[in-house]
C-alpha positions as CSV (number, residue, x, y, z in Angstrom):
1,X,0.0,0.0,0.0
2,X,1.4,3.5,-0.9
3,X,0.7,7.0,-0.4
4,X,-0.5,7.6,-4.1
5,X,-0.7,4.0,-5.6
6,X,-3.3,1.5,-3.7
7,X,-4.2,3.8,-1.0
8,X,-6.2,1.2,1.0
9,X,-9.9,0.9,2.7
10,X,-8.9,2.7,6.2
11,X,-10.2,6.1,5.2
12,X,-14.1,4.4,4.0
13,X,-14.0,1.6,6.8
14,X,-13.7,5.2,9.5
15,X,-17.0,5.8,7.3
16,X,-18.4,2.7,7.6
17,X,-17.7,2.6,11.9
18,X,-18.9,6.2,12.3
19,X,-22.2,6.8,14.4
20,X,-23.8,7.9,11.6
21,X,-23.7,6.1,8.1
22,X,-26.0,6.6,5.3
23,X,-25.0,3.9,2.5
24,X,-24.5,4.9,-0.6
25,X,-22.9,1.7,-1.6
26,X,-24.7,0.5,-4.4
27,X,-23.4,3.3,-6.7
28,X,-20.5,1.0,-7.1
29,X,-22.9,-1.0,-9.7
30,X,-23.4,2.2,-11.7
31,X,-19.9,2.6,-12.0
32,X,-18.8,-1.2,-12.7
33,X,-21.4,-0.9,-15.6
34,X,-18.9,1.6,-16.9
35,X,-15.6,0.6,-16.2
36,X,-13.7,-1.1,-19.5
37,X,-16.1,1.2,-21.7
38,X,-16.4,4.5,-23.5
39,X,-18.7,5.9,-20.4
40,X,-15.7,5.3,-18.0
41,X,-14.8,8.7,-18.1
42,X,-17.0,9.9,-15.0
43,X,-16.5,13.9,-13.4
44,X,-19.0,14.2,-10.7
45,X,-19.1,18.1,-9.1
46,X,-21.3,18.9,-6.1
47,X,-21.0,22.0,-3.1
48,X,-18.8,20.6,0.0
49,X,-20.1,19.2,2.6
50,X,-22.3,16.8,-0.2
51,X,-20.5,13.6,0.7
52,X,-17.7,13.6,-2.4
53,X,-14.9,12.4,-0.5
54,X,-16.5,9.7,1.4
55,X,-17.6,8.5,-2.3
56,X,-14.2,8.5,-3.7
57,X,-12.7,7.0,-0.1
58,X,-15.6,4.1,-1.4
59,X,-14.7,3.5,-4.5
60,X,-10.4,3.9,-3.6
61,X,-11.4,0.5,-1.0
62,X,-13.9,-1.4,-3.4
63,X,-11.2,-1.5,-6.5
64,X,-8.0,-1.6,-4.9
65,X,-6.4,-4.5,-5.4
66,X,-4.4,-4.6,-1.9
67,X,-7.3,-3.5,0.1
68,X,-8.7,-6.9,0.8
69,X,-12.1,-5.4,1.1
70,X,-14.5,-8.2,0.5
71,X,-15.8,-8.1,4.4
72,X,-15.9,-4.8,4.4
73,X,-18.1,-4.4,1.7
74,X,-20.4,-8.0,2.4
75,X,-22.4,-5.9,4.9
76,X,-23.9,-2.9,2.7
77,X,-26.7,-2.1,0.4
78,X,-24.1,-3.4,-2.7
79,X,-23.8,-6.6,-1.5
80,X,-27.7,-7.1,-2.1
81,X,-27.8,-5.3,-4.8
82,X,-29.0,-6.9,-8.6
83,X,-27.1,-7.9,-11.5
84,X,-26.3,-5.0,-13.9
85,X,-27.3,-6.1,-17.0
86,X,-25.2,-5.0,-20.1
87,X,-25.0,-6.3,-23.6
88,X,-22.0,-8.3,-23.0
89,X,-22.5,-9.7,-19.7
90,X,-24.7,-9.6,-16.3
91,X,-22.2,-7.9,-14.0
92,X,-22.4,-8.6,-10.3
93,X,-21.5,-6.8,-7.1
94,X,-17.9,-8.3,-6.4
95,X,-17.3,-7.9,-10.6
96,X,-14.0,-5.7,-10.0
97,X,-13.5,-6.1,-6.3
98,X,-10.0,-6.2,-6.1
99,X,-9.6,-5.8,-9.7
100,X,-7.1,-2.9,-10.1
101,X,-5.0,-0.5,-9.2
102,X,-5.8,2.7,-7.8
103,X,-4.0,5.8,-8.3
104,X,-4.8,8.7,-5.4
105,X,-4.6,12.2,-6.2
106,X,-5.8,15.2,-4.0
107,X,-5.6,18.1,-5.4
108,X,-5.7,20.5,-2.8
109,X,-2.7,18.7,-1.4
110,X,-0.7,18.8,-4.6
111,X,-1.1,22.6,-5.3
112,X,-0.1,24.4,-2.6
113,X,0.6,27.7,-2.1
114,X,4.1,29.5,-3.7
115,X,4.2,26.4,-5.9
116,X,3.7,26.9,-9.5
117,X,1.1,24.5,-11.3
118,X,4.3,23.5,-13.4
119,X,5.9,22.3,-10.6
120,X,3.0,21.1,-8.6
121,X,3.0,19.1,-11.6
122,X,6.6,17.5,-11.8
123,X,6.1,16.8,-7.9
124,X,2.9,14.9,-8.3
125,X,4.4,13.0,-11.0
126,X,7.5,11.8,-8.6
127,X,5.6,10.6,-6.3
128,X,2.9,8.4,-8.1
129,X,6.3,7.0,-9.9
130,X,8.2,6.0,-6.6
131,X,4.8,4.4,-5.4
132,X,5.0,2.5,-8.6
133,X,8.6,1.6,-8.7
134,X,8.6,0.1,-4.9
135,X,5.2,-1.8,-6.2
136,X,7.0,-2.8,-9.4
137,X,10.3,-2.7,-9.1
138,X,11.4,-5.3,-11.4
139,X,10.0,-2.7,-14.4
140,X,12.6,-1.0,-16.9
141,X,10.8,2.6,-16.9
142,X,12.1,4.6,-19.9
143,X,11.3,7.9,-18.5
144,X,11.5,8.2,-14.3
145,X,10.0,11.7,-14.4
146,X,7.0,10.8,-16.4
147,X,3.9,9.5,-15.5
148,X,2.2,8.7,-18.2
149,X,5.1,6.5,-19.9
150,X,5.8,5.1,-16.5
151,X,2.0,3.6,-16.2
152,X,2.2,2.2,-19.5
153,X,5.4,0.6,-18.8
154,X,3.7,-1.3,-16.1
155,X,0.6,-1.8,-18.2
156,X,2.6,-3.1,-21.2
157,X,4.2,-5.6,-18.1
158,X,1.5,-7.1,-16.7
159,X,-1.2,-5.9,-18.2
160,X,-3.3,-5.1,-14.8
161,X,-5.5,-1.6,-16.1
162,X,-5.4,1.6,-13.1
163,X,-8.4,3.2,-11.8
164,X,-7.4,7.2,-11.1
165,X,-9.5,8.3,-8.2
166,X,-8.8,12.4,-8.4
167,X,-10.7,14.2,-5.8
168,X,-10.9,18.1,-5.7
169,X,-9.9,18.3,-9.2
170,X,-10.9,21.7,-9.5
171,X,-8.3,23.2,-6.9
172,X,-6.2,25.0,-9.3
173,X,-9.7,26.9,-10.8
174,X,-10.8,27.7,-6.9
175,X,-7.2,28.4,-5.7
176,X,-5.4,30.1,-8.0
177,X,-8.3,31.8,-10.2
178,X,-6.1,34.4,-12.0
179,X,-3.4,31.8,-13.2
180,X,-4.9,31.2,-16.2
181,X,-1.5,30.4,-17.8
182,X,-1.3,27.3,-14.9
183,X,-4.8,26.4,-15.4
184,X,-4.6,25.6,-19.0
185,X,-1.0,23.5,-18.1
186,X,-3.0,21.6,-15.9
187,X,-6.0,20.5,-18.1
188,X,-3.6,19.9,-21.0
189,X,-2.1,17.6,-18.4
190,X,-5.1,15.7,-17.3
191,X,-6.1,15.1,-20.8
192,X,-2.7,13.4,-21.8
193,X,-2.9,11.6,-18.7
194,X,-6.6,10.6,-19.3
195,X,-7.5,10.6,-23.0
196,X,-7.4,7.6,-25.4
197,X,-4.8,5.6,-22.8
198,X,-5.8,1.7,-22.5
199,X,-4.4,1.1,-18.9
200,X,-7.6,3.2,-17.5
201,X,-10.2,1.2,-16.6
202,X,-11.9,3.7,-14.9
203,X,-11.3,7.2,-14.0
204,X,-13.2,9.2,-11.4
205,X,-13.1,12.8,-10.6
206,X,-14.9,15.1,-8.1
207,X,-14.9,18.9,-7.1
208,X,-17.4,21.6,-7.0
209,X,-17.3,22.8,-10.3
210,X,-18.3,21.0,-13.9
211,X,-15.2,20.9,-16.1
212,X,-13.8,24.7,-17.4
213,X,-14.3,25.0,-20.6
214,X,-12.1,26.8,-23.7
215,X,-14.7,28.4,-25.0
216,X,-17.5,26.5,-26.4
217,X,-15.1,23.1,-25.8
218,X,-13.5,21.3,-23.2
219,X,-9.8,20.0,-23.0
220,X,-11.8,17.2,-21.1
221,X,-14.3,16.5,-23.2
222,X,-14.0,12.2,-23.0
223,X,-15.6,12.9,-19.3
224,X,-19.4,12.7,-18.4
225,X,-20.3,15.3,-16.0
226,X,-22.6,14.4,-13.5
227,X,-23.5,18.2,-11.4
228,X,-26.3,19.5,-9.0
229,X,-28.1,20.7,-12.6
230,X,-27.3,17.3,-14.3
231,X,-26.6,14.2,-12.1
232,X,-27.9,12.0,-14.3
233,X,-27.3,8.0,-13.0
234,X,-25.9,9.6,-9.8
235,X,-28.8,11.7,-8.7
236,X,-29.7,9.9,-5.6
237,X,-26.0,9.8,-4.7
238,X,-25.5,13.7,-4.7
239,X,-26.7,13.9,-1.1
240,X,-29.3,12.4,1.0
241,X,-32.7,11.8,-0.2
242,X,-35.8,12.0,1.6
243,X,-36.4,8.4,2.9
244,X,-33.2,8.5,4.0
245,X,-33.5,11.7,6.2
246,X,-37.1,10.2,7.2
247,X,-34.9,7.1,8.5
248,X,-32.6,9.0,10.6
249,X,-35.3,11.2,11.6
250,X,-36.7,8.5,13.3
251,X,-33.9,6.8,14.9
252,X,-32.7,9.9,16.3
253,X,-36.2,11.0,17.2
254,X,-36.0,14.2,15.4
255,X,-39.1,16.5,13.6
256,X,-38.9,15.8,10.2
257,X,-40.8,18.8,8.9
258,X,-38.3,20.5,10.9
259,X,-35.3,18.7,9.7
260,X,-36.8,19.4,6.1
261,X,-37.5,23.3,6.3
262,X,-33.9,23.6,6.7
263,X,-32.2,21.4,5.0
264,X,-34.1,20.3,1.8
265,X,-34.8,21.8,-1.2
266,X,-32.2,20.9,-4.0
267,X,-34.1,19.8,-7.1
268,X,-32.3,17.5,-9.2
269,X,-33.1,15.2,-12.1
270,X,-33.0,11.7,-12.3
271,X,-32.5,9.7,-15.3
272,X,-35.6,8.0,-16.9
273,X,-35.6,4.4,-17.0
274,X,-36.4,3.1,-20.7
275,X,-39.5,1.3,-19.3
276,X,-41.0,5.3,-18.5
277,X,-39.4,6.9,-21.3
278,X,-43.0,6.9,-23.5
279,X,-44.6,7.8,-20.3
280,X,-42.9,10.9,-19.5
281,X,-43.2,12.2,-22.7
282,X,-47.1,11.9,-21.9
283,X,-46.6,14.2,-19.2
284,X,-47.8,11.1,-16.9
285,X,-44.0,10.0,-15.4
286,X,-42.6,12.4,-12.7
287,X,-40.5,10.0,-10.6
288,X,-37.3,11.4,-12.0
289,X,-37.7,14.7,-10.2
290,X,-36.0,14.3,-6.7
291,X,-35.1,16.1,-4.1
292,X,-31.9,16.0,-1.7
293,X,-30.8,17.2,1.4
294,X,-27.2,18.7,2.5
295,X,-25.4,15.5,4.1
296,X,-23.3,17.2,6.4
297,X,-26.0,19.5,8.2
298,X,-28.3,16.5,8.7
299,X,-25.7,14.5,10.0
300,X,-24.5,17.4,12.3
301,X,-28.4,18.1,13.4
302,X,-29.3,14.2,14.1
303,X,-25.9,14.1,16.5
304,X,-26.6,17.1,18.1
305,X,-30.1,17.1,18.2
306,X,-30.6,20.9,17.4
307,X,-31.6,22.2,14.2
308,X,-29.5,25.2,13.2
309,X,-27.9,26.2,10.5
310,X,-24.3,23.7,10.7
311,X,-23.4,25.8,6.4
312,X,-21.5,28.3,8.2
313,X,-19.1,26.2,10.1
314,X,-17.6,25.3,7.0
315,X,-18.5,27.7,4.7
316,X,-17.3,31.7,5.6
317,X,-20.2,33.7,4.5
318,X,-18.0,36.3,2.7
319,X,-17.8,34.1,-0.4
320,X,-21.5,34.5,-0.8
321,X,-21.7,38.6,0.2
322,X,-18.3,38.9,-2.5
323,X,-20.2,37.4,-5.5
324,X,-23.3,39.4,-4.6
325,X,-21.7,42.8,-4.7
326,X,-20.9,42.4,-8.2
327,X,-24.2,43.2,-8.4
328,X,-24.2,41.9,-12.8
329,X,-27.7,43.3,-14.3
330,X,-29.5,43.7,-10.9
331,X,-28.6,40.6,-8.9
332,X,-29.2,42.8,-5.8
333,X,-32.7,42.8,-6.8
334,X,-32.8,39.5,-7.8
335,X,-31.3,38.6,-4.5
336,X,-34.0,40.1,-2.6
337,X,-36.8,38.5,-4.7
338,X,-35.2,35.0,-4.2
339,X,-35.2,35.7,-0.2
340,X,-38.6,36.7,-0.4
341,X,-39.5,33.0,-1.7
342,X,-39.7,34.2,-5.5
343,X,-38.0,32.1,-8.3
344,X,-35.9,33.3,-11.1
345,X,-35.6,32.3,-14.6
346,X,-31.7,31.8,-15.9
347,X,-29.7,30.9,-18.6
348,X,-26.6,28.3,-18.2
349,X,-25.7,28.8,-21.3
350,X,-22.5,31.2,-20.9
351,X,-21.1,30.2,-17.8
352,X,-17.3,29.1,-18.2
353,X,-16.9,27.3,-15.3
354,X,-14.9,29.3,-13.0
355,X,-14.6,31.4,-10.5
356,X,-14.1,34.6,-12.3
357,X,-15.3,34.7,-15.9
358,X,-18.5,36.3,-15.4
359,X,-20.2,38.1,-18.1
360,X,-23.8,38.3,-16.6
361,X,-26.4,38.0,-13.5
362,X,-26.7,34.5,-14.9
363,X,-23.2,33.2,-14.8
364,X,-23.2,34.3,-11.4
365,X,-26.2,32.6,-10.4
366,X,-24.8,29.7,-12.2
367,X,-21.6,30.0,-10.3
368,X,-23.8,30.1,-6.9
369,X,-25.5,26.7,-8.1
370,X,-23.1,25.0,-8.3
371,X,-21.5,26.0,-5.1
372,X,-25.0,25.3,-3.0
373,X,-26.0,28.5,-2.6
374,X,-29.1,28.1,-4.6
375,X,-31.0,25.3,-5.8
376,X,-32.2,24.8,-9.6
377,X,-34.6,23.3,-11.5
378,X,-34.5,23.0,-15.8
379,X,-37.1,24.0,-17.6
380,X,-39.5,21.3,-19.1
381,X,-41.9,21.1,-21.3
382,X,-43.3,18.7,-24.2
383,X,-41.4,15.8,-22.8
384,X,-38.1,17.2,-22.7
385,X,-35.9,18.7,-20.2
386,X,-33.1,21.2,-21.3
387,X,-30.7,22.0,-18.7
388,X,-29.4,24.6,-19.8
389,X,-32.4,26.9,-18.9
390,X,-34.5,26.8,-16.1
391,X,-35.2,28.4,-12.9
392,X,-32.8,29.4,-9.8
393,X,-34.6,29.5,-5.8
394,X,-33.2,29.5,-2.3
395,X,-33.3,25.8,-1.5
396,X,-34.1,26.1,2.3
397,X,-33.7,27.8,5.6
398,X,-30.7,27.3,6.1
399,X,-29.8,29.0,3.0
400,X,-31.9,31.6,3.5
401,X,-30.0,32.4,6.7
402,X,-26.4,32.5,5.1
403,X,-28.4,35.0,2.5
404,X,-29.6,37.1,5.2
405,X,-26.4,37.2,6.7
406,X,-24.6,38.3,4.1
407,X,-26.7,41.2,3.0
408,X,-26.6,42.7,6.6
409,X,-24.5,45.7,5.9
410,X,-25.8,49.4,4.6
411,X,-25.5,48.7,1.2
412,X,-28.5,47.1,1.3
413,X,-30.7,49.0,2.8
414,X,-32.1,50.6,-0.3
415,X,-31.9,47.7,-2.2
416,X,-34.4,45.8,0.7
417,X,-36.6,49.3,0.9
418,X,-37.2,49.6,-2.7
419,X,-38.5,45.4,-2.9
420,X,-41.0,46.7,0.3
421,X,-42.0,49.2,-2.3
422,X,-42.4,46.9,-4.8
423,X,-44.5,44.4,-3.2
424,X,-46.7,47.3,-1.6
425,X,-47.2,48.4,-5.5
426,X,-48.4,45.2,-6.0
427,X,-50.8,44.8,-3.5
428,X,-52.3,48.1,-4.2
429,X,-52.6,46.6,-8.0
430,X,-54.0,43.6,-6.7
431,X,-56.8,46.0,-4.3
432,X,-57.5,48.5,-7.2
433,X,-56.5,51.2,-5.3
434,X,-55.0,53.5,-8.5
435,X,-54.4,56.5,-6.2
436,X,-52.0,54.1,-4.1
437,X,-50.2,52.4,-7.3
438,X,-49.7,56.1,-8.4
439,X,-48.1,57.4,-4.8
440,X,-46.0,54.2,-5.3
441,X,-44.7,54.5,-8.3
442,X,-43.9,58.2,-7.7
443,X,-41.6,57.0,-4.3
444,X,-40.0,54.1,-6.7
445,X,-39.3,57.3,-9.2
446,X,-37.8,59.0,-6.3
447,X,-35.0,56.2,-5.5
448,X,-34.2,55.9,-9.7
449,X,-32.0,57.7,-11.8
450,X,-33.8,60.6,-13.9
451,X,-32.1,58.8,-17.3
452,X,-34.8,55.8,-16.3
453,X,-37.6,58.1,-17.6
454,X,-36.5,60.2,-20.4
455,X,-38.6,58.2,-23.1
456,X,-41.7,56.0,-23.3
457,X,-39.4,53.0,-23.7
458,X,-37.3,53.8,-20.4
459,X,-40.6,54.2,-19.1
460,X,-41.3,51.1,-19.3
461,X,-38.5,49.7,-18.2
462,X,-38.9,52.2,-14.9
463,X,-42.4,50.5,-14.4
464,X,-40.7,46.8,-14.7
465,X,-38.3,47.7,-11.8
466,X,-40.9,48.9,-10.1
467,X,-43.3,46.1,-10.1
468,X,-40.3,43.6,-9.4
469,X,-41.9,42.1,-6.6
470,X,-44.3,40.2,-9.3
471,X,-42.1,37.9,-10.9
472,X,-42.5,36.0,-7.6
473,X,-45.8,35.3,-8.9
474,X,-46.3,35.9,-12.9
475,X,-44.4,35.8,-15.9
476,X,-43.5,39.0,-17.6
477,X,-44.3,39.4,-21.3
478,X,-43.4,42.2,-23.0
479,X,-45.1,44.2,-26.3
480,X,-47.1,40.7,-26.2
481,X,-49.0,40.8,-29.7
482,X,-52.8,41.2,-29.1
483,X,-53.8,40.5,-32.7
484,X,-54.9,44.6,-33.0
485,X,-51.9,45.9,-31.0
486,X,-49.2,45.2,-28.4
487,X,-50.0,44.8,-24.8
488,X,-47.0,47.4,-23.2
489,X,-46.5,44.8,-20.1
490,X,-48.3,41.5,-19.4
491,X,-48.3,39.8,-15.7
492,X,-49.7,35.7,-16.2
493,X,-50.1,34.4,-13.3
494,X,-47.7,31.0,-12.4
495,X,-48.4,27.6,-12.2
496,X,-48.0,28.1,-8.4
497,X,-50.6,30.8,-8.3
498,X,-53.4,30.3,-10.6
499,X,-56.3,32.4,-9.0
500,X,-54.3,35.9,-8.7
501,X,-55.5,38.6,-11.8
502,X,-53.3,38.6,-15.0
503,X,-52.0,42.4,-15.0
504,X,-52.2,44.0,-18.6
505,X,-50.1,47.4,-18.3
506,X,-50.5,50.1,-20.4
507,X,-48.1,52.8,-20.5
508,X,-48.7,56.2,-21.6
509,X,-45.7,58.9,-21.9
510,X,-46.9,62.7,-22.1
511,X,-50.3,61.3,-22.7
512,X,-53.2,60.5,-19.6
513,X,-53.9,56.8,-17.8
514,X,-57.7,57.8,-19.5
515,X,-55.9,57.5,-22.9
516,X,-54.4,54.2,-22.4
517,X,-57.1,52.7,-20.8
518,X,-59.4,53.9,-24.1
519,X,-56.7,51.7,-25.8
520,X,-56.8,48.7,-24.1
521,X,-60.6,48.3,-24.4
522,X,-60.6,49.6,-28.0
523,X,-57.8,47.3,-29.0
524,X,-59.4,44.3,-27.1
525,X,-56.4,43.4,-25.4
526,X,-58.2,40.9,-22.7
527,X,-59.5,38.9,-25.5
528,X,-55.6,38.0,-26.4
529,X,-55.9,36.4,-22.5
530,X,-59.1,34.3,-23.3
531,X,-57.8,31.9,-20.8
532,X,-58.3,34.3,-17.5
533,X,-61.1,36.1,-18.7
534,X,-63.1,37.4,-15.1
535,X,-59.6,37.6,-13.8
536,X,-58.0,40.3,-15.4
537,X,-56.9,44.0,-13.9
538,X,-56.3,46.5,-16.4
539,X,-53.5,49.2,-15.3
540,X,-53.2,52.1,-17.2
541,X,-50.0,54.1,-16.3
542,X,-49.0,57.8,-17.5
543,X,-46.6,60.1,-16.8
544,X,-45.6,63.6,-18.0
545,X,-42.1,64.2,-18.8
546,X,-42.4,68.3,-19.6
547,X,-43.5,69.4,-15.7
548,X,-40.3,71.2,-14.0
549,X,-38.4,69.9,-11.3
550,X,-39.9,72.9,-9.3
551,X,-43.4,71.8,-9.1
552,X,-45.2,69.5,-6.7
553,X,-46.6,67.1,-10.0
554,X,-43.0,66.6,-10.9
555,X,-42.0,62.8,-11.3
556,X,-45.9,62.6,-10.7
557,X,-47.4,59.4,-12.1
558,X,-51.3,58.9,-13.1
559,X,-53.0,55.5,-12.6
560,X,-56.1,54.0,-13.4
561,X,-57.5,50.5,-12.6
562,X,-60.6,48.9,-14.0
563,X,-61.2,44.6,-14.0
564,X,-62.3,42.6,-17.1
């Protein structure tokens, strides 16, 4: 057994004799399915605290070939698990016990700090060799300084195939995130290392973010991800799912609805077995939705028996409050709708997978995904989920409370008074009280910039920010196409809150609310909303640009409010 090379079954059996141990075991089928194939290629990235190490410590004692684990392992969940059927062969639990053999790397180990990632490199390379050479040390290694020869000398030996077992992968990306000359040096390595060699049998990597990207590409590209917006075959392994909390819930005689409030709430997607595949696409299958709860926390909450919020006594708060500041399109804004329970949609589609290339609100919200700050859930529709798009939420209390933390200073006091205003606006709305809406959007004038109101399409955009309190509960169409005209601003109501009104705004610049609510009944714009006809509020909104900063009508808005 070595340091690098065959690292044993001590670190999982500590797992294994802890006082609490949920088992996870049977992913080892998943992965023998793969090993020997084109799938073997597996990167799984979840937060911390999300059980990642424990998984690798797992699979480290199951396929090392010096670990004599077969007793270890005869007492879990894979033990009594089924054959894996593939098209070659039916593949049982003890398949590649003892098979292979494992190489260790920890990232965060190997790159420390005033190292370069060149060197890091050379270091790590040394010491995976003198494991092998005191393993094997009747070999003739060509090259003593490099890894990739030096595993294919022993391969081309004896012909026994390696299993790499690299956890934290992404240490260099969350560690050093301006060396962007170092990062590239290390995925260039990793895909040498990895990529089209026949002594892996299996290679498995874990960290908190998916694989960086070049661009559009991926040096890395031979891997399947498996992340908190993707899991895929892995999603009941990315943290602990609900019977398995309602378990420990009861042996440790603890509230569940308690233990859920705070901990629950990240929505991930299971794959769909083919037997449900016509189903779903019916709209009648729904058991690949699940939802998991943050290991760690429960864990901490069941031995304690207190629930409290257990995120910040690993996680400093400060990482959350720095991404916020950024503040990208409004992300203050969005924050404060999220706290207040609201959902937001966003876009995966540009995030680069790091901790710096941000371009958008989105790719921070991405960013904060993946690091479990906020739970996500893909879009779906006519049997097909894209993951890509979809919608971002606070997952739980607990959650909520590293939010609220970290938007305690005095920056954000006018942030958190203009969303009171917001969601006072939209009460008023909801009560037909025009004179209210109008003394509303007047104090939301107040807080803005002058520029937001200088023509009828800033306007509108003023009135959006003003009514942001509503994409809690609607949809927001804009210059939606009536057939005879286009509806300004349309609210629909959510799934989630079907018996509110749909809102159609009309905006009127220089002209009276009287004017723009002659338009929306001449244009017959509740007809374009057949669907919640008898639950519609029509909002007409004016607002005269010409009246002098020295009069009491300045900035002074004009509502009027009628149902239909």
């Amino acid at each position: 057994m070595g340091t690098y090379l065959n690292p044993g079954k001590e670190a999982f059996e500590e797992a294994i004799n802890s006082e609490i141990f949920v088992d996870k075991t049977d992913m080892i089928q998943y992965l023998n399915s793969v090993v020997r194939t084109k799938q073997k290629y597996v990167s799984v990235s979840r937060p911390r605290r999300f059980g990642k190490t424990m998984a690798a410590d797992m699979i480290c004692a199951y396929y090392d070939r010096e670990a004599d684990s077969r007793k270890l392992f005869e007492k879990t969940k894979l033990a009594g698990s089924s054959l894996v059927l593939t098209a070659e062969k039916e593949i049982r639990w003890d398949e590649y016990l003892g098979k292979f053999d494992v190489i260790r790397l920890v990232m965060t180990k190997i790159f420390k700090k005033n190292v370069t990632v060149a060197n890091a490199l050379k270091n790590m390379q040394k010491f995976v060799i003198r494991d092998l050479k005191k393993a094997y040390s009747d070999i003739d290694y060509f090259d003593e300084e490099d890894l990739i020869q030096s595993i294919d000398d022993v391969y081309g030996n004896i012909g026994r195939q390696v299993v790499f077992v690299i956890d934290e992968w992404d240490a260099v990306f969350r560690e050093r995130q301006y060396d962007k000359e170092g990062q590239t040096e290390y995925l260039d390595f990793l895909r040498d290392l990895m990529k089209d060699n026949k002594h892996i049998a299996l290679a498995y990597m874990t960290g908190i973010l998916p694989i960086k990207k070049y661009g559009k590409h991926s040096a890395l590209n031979m891997f399947d991800e498996y992340s908190m917006v993707q899991p895929m075959r892995l999603a009941e392994y990315s943290g602990f799912t609900e019977s398995e909390v309602k378990e420990l819930c009861e042996k440790y005689e603890m509230d569940f609805q308690d233990v859920s409030s705070w901990y629950d709430g990240y929505r991930i997607t299971d794959y769909i077995p083919v037997s449900k595949r016509k189903a779903f696409r019916r709209g009648s299958y729904s058991a690949h939705k699940l939802s998991v709860y943050s290991p760690l926390s429960v864990v901490k909450a069941m031995q304690n028996g207190i629930v409290d919020n257990y995120w910040n006594k690993t996680e400093n708060y400060e990482a959350l409050a720095e991404f916020i500041r950024m503040d990208f399109d409004g992300l203050k804004q969005t924050v404060a709708l999220l706290m207040d329970g609201g959902r937001v949609k966003v876009s995966l589609k540009t995030y680069q997978n790091d901790m710096t290339t941000f371009h958008s609100k989105d790719d921070i919200l991405a960013l904060l995904i993946h690091l479990g700050y906020l739970g996500f859930e893909g879009e779906e529709k006519e049997g097909r989920i894209n993951s890509e798009y979809g919608e971002v939420f606070i997952p739980n209390r607990e959650i909520l409370e590293e939010f609220k933390t970290s938007t305690e200073s005095d920056e954000w006091t006018a942030v958190f008074q203009q969303f009171i205003i917001s969601q006072e606006l939209l009460t008023a709305t909801w009560n037909k009280n025009a004179g209210k809406v109008a003394e509303l959007l007047e104090k939301a004038h107040n807080q803005a910039s002058n520029r937001t109101y200088n023509d009828e399409a800033a306007l509108n955009y003023g009135v959006q920010l003003a009514y942001y309190a509503a994409r809690k509960y609607y949809t927001t169409i804009l210059e939606l196409d009536s057939g005879k005209g286009y509806i300004d601003i349309a609210y629909l109501p959510t799934p989630k809150y079907p018996n509110i009104p749909a809102l159609i705004i009309e905006l009127k610049y220089n002209k009276t609310a009287d004017t723009a609510l002659e338009q929306i009944k001449r244009q017959a714009y509740p007809d374009r909303l057949e669907h919640y006809k008898g639950n519609i509020l029509l909002v007409a909104i004016d607002y005269d640009r010409d009246i002098p900063n020295d009069r009491p009508e300045f900035k002074h808005h004009k509502c009027k409010i009628e149902e239909a």
